[in-house]
C-alpha positions as CSV (number, residue, x, y, z in Angstrom):
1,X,52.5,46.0,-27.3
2,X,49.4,47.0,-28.8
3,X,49.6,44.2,-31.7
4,X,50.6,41.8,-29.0
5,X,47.2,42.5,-27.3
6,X,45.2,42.3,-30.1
7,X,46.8,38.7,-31.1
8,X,45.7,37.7,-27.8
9,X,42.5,38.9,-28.1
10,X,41.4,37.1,-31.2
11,X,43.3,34.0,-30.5
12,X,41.0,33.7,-27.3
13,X,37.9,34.5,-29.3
14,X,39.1,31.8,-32.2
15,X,39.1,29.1,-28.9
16,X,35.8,30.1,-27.6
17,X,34.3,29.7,-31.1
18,X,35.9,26.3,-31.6
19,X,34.8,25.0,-27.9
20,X,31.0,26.1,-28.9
21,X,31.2,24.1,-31.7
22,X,32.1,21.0,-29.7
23,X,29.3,21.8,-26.7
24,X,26.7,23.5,-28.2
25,X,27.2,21.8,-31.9
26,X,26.9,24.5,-34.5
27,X,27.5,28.1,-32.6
28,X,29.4,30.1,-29.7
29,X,28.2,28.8,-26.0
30,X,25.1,30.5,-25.0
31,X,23.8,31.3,-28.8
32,X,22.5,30.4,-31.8
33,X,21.1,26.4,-32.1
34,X,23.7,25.4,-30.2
35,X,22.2,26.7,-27.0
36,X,19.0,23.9,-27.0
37,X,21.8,21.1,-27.6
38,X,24.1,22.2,-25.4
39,X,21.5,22.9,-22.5
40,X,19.4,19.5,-22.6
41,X,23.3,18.1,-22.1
42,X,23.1,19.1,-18.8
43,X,19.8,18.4,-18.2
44,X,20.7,15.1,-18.5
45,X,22.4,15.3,-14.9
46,X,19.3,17.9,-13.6
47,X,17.3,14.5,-12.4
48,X,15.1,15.2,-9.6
49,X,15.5,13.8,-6.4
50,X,13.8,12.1,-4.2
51,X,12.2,13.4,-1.3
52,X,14.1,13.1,2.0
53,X,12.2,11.8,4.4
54,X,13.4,11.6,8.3
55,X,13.6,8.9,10.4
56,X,11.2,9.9,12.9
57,X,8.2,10.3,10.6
58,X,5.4,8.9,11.7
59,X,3.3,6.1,9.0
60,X,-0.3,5.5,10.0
61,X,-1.4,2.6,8.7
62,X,-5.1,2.4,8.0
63,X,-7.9,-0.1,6.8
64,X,-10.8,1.1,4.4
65,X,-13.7,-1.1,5.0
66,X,-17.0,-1.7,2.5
67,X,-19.1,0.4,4.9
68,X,-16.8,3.2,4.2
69,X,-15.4,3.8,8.1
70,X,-11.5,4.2,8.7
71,X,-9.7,2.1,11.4
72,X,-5.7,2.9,12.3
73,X,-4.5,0.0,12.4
74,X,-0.5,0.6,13.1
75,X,1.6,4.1,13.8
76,X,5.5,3.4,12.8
77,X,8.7,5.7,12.3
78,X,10.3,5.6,9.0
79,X,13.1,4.4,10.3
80,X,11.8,0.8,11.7
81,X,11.0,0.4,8.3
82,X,14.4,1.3,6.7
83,X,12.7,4.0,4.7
84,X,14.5,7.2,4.0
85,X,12.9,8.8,0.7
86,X,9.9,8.5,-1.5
87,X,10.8,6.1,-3.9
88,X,11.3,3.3,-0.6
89,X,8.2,4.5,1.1
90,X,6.7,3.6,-2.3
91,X,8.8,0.1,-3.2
92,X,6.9,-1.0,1.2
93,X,3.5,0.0,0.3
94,X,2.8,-0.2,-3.1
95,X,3.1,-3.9,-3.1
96,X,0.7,-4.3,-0.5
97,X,-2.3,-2.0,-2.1
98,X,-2.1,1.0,0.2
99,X,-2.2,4.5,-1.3
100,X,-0.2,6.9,0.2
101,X,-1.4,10.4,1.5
102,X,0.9,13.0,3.2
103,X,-0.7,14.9,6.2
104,X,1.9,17.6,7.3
105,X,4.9,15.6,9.2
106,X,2.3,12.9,9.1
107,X,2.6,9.8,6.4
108,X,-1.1,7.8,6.3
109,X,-0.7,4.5,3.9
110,X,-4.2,3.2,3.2
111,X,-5.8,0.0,2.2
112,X,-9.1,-0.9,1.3
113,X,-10.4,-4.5,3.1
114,X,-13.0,-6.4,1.9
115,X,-14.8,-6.5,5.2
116,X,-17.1,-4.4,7.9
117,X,-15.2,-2.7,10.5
118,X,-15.3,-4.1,13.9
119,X,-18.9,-2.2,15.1
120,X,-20.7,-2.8,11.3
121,X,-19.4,-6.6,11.2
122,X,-22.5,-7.3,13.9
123,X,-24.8,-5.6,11.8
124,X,-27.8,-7.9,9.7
125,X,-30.5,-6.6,7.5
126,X,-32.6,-8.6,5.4
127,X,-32.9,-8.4,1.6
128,X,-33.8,-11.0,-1.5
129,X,-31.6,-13.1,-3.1
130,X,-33.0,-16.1,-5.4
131,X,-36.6,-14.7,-5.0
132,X,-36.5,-15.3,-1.2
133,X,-35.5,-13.8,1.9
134,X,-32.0,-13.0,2.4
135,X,-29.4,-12.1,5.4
136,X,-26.9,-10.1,4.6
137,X,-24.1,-8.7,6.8
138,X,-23.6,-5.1,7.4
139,X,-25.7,-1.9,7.8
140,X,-29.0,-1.7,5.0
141,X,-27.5,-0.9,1.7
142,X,-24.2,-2.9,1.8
143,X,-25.4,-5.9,0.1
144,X,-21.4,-7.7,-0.6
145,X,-21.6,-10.4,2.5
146,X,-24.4,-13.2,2.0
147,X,-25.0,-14.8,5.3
148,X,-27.7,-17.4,4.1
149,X,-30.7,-17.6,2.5
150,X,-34.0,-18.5,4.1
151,X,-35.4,-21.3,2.3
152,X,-39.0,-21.1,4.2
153,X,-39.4,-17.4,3.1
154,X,-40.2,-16.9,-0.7
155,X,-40.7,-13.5,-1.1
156,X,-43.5,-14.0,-2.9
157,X,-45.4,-15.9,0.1
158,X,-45.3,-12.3,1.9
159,X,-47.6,-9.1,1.8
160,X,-47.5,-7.0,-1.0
161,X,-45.8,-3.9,1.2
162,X,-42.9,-6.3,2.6
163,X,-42.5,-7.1,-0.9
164,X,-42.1,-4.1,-2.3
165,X,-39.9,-2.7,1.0
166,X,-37.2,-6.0,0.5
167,X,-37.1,-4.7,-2.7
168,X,-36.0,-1.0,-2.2
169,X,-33.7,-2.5,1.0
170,X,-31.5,-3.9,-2.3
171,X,-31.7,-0.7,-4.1
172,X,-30.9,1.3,-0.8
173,X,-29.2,4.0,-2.2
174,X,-31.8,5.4,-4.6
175,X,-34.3,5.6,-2.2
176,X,-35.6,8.8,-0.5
177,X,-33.9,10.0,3.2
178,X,-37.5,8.7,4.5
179,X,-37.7,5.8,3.1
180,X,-34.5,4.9,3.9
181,X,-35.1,5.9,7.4
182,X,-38.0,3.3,7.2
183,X,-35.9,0.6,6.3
184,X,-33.1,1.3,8.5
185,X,-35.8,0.6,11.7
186,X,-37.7,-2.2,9.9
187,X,-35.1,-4.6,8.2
188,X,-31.6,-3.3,9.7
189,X,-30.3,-5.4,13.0
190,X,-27.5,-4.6,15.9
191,X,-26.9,-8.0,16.3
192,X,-28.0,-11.9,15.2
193,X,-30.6,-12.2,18.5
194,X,-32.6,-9.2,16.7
195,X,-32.7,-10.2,13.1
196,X,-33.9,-13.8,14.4
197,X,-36.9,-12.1,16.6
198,X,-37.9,-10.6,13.3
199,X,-37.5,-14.0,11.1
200,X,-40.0,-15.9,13.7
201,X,-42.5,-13.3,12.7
202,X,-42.0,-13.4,9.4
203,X,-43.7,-16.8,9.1
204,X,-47.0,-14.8,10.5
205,X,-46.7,-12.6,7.3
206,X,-46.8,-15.1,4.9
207,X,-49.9,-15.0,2.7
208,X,-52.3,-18.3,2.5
């Protein structure tokens, strides 16, 4: 009985050996180099997956614009837009330039737009473009949108302290909180009416 037991015993030892050599490629399962090989088998089948993601999650849709303000464009459910996972919320979005930001339960896919949002896209100011006076759209700094250039205005025909003030109006940016606050009131205009009060003015400014 006792030999029996024993023949039993190493004959299932002898089969373990031989089925780590298969998996695990030079040892027992579990040991020696075998172990790495046999693991990164299975890894093989450990992908990732993607993240779930319901069908009444909410996408906000935003717009970017140059003078930095947000605008929410659209608000839709996941499921209107047959996405269920990361990878389709990705394969929607991706192709249309939106970067996508997760807010709690709250999905918000945004674009950048090369344009003012709807309160800035009134907005003039004045600045220099060709060596004469320039209108540009937007707020004082944001110098992307030409409007025109006024012909009758070469900025050197002005005074020497309009001059130099169109000059910092381009370089905005760098300029101190006051003098930026000086520009703002002198050469930065709510609306088209406003900036062409100014212009009429600007012809009395002009040196002989």
């Amino acid at each position: 009985m006792i030999k029996r037991l024993i023949c039993l015993g190493l004959g299932s030892a002898i089969a373990l050996f031989v089925l780590g050599l298969c998996l695990g490629g030079g040892g027992p399962i579990g040991f020696g180099e075998g172990t790495g090989t046999y693991f990164s088998s299975l890894q093989v089948f450990a992908q990732p997956n993607q993240q779930a993601i319901g069908p009444e999650t909410t996408i906000r849709e935003e717009n970017i614009f140059i003078c930095g303000d947000i605008e929410e464009v659209a608000r839709k459910k996941a499921h209107t837009l047959q996405i269920t996972d990361e990878k389709d919320l990705k394969n929607h979005y991706a192709a249309q330039g939106y970067s996508i930001n997760q807010s709690g339960k709250q999905i918000i896919a945004q674009r950048k737009v090369d344009d003012f949002c709807s309160y800035h896209r009134k907005y003039r100011h004045l600045g220099i473009q060709d060596d004469k006076v320039a209108i540009f759209q937007g707020p004082i700094g944001y110098n992307q949108k030409l409007l025109r250039i006024e012909e009758r205005l070469p900025v050197a025909t002005l005074t020497a302290d309009l001059q130099v003030k169109l000059q910092q109006s381009m370089d905005f940016f760098q300029m101190t909180p006051e003098t930026q606050a000086v520009l703002r009131y002198e050469f930065e205009f709510h609306d088209e009416d406003a900036l062409n009060a100014i212009l009429e003015n600007l012809d009395e400014l002009q040196e002989e």
